[in-house]
matplotlib code that plots the C-alpha trace (Angstrom):
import matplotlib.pyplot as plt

x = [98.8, 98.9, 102.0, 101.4, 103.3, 102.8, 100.6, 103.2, 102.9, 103.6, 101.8, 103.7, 102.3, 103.3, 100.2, 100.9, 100.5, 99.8, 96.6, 95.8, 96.4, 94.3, 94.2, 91.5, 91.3, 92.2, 89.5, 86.5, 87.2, 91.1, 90.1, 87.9, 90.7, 93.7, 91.4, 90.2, 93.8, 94.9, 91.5, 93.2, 96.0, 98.1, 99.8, 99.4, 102.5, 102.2, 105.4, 105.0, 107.0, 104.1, 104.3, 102.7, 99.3, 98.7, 99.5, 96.8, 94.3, 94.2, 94.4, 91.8, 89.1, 91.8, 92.3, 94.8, 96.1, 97.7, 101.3, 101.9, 106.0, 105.6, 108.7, 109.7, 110.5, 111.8, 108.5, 106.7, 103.1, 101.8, 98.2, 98.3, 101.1, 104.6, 106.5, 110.1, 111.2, 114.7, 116.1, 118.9, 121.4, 121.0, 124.3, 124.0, 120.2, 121.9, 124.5, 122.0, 119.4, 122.0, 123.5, 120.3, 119.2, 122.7, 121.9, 117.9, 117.5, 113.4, 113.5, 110.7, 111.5, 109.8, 109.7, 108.9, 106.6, 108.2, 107.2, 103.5, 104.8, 105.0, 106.0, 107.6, 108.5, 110.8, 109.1, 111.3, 109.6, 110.9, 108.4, 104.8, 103.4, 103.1, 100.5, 99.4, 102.6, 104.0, 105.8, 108.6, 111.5, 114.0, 113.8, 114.2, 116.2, 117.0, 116.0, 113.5, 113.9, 113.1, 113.4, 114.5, 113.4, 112.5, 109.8, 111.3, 110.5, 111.6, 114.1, 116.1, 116.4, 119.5, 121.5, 119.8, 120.6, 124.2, 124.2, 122.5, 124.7, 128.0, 126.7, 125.0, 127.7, 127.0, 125.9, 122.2, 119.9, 118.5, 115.2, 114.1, 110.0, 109.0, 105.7, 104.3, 105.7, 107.6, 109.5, 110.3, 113.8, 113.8, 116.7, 116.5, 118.3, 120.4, 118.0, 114.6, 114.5, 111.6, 113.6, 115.3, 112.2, 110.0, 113.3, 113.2, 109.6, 109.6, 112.3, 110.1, 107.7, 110.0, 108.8, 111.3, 111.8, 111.7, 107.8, 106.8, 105.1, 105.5, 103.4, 105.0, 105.0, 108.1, 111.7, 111.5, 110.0, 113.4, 115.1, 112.3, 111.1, 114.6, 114.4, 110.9, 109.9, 107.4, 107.7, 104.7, 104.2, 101.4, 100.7, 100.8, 104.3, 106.9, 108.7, 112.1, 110.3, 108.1, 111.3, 112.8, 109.8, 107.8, 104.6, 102.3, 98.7, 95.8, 96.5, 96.1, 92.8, 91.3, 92.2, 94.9, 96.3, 93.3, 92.1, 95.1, 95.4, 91.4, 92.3, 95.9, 93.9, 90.4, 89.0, 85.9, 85.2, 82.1, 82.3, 81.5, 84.3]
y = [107.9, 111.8, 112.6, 114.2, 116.9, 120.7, 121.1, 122.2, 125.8, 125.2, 122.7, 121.0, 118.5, 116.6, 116.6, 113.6, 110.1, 112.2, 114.3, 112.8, 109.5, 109.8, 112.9, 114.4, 117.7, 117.5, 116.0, 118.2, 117.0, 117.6, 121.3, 121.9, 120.9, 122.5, 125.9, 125.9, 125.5, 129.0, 130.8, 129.7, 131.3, 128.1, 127.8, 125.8, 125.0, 122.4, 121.3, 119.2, 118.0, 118.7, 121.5, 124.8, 124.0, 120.9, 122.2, 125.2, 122.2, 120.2, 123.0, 124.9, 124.4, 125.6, 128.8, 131.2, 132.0, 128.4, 128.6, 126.2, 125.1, 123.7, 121.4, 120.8, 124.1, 126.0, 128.2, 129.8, 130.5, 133.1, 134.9, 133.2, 135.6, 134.0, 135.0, 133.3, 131.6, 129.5, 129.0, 126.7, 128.9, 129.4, 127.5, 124.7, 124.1, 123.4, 121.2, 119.0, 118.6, 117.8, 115.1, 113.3, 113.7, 112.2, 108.8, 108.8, 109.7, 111.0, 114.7, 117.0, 120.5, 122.8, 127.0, 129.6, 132.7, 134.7, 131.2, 131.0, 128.1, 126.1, 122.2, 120.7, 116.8, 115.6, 112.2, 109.2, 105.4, 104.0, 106.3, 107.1, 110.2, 112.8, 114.9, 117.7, 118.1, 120.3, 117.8, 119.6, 118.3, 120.5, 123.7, 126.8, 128.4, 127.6, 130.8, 130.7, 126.8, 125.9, 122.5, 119.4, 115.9, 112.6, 109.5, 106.4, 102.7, 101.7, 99.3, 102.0, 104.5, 103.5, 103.3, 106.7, 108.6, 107.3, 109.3, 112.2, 112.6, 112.7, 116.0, 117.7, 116.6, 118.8, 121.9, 120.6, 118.9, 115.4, 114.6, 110.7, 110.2, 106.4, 105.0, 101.9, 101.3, 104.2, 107.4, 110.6, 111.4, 115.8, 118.2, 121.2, 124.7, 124.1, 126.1, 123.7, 120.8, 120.4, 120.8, 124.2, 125.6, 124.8, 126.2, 129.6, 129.9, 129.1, 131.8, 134.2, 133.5, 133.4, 130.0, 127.0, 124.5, 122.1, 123.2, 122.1, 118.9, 117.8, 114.8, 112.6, 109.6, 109.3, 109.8, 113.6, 113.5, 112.0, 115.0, 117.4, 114.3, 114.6, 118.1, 118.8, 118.1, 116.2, 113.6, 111.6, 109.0, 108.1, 104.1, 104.1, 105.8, 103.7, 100.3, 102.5, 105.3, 103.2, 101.6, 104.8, 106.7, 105.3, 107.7, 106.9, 108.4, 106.6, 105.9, 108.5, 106.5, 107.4, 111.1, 110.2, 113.5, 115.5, 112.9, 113.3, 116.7, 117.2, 115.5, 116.7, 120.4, 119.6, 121.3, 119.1, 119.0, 117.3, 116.2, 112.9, 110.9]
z = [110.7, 111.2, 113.4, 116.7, 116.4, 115.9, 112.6, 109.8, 108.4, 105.1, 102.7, 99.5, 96.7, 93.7, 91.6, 88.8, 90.8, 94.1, 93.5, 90.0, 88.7, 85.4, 82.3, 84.7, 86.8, 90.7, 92.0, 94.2, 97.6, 97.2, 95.7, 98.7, 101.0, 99.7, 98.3, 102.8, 103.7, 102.1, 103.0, 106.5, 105.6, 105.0, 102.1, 99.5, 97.1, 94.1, 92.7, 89.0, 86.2, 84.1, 81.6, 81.8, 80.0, 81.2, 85.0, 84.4, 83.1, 85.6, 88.3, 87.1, 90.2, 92.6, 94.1, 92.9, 95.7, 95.0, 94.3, 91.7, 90.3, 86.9, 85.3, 89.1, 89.4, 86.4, 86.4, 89.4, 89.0, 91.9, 91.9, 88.0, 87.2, 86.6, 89.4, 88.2, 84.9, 84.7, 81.1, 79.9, 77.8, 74.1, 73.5, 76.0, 74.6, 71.4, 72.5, 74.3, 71.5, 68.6, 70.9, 71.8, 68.1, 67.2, 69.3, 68.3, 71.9, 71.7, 72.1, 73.5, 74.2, 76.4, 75.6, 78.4, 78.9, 75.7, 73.7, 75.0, 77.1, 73.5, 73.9, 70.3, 70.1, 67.2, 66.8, 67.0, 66.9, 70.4, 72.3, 72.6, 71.0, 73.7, 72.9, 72.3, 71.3, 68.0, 66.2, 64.2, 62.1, 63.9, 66.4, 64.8, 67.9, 71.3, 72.7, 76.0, 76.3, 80.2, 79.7, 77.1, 78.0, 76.9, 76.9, 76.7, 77.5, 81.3, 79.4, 78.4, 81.6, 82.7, 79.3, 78.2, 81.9, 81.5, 77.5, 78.9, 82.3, 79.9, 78.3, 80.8, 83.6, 87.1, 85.0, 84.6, 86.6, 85.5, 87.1, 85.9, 87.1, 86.4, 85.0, 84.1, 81.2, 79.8, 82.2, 81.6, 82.0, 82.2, 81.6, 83.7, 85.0, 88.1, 90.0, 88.9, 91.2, 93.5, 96.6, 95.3, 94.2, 97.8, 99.9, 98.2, 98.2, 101.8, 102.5, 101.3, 103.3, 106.2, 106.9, 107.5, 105.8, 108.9, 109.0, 105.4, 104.6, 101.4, 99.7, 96.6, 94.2, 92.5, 91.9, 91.4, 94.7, 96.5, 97.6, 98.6, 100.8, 101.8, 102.8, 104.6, 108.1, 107.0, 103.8, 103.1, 100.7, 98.7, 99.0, 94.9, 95.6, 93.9, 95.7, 96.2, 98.2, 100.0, 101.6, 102.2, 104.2, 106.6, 106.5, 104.2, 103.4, 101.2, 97.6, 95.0, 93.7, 97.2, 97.6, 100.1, 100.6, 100.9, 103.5, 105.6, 105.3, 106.5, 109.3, 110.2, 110.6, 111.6, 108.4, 108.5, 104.4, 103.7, 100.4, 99.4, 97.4]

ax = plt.figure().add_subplot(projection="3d")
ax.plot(x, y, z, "-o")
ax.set_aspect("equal")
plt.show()
């Protein structure tokens, strides 16, 4: 149902689970509809846990006037320049990767700009190979890291969040996104959460908060759900989030977002799904 109220000034995504369910591109009718929105001089932001290269892949058809916010946040992409970059400390980086390594926690570790954006895995047996991954026997240096996180079966989430939330304690942020089978629990700067990350870019822009609309999926959706003025859900969105937020758009198999959004501003996209 779109909401009779004033048409938002600000538009915010997810992509994984809310744009793209599958190792695909963002489908042509969603492309058409979010690249019309910004040649209407609405913006556009996309807000992912995925990493820099796989972000770029999948966005690829979209227009660059796009802002996209890869790893929820820690990295800014503007006009295809990076416009900001959050690092975890040298030291802290460190700390974190020898204690997961100590309890066999899987380890993936994410570099920024001065790195190429380079993603290296230590490979551990309880989790599935995320490629295209480096795997390495150890990191060389924890210089330019904007990220450490971890794949591990659903079984373990809770024991593993209580291990990492002792190191980290209020200095990090700890973003956990479910899937099917395994989630992805993500260690990142203060400053990279998704609901950090819109509110600044929005403050630039002059634009409020209270006039964003923000679609998501998952867990690392919760608090910029919590912060816009309008939260939609994805019907694919998981149970927890579903009982939370009333709004709800088509699923993620059907384009949901792009169909509301067509409608919600009378963009009148004629492409055939």
């Amino acid at each position: 149902m779109i909401r009779d109220l004033k048409k938002p000034k600000l538009v915010a995504s997810d992509i994984g689970g809310t744009l793209i369910k599958n190792d695909d591109v963002i489908p042509l009718f969603t492309c058409k509809v979010l690249n019309k929105l910004v040649k209407k001089d609405i913006p556009v932001v996309l807000i992912t846990g995925f990493n820099y290269s796989t972000t770029k892949k999948y966005t690829k058809n979209l227009d660059k006037k796009i802002i996209l916010m890869i790893q929820n946040g820690a990295v800014c992409i503007k006009n295809n320049r990076i416009y900001w970059e959050y690092q975890i400390p040298a030291l802290d980086a460190e700390r974190i990767y020898n204690f997961m390594d100590k309890r066999k926690i899987p380890i993936i570790v994410y570099k920024g700009k001065k790195e190429n954006f380079n993603i290296f895995y230590k490979k551990i047996e309880v989790t599935e190979k995320p490629k295209p991954f480096v795997e390495v026997e150890n990191i060389e240096n924890f210089y330019n890291i904007t990220g450490i996180s971890t794949l591990i079966p659903n079984i373990l989430v809770e024991k593993t969040r209580e291990e990492i939330e002792t190191i980290i304690k209020d200095k990090f942020q700890l973003i956990y996104s479910k899937g099917a089978k395994f989630s992805w629990l993500e260690i990142t700067p203060i400053e990279a959460r998704k609901d950090i990350a819109l509110k600044r870019i929005s403050n630039e822009m002059s634009i409020s908060i209270s006039d964003a609309i923000y679609f998501g999926d998952n867990f690392n959706d919760l608090d910029v759900l919590n912060t816009v003025g309008y939260p939609i859900i994805v019907k694919n969105s998981v149970r927890e989030l579903k009982e939370k937020f009333s709004i709800t758009t088509d699923s993620v198999f059907n384009e949901g977002v792009a169909k509301y959004l067509d409608k919600l501003f009378d963009l009148k996209v004629n492409v055939k799904i």
